[in-house]
Residue, then its C-alpha position, 0 to 999 in steps of 0.5 A: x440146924x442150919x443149912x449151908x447154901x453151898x453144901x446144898x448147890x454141892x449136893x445138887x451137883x453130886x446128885x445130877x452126876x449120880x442120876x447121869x452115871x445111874x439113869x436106870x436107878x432114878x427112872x426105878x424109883x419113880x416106878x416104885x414111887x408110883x406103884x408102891x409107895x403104900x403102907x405095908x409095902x416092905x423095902x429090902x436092900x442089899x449091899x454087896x462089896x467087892x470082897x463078896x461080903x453082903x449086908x442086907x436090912x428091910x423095913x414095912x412102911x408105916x403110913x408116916x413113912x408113905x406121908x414124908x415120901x409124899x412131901x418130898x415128892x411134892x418138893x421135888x415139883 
């Protein structure tokens, strides 16, 4: 699978806004990056829409989940 230069510089730029409207959201992950990401950490999120309705899911990390977080991190350097 290709990938589109333009969609990726798309999506840096969709990224930058989300961290600026959200600069709590990113300065969590790195929290948890730096204290949590081991295996048999359990992830939850929960979704709740306007109309009140929620949806929620969980996963335990494996150590092939604590690695691929690892590469993207150090892609992130």
């Amino acid at each position: 699978m290709a990938m589109n230069p333009m969609m990726l510089m798309k999506l840096k730029e969709r990224l930058k806004l989300f961290q600026s409207q959200h600069p709590k959201f990113q300065m969590f992950l790195h929290a948890v990056g730096e204290q949590a990401i081991e295996p048999g950490t359990i992830i939850e999120v929960k979704v709740t829409r306007p109309d009140g309705k929620e949806m929620v899911t969980n996963l335990r990390l494996t150590n092939d989940d604590v690695e691929s977080v690892r590469m993207v991190s150090e892609m992130q350097k």
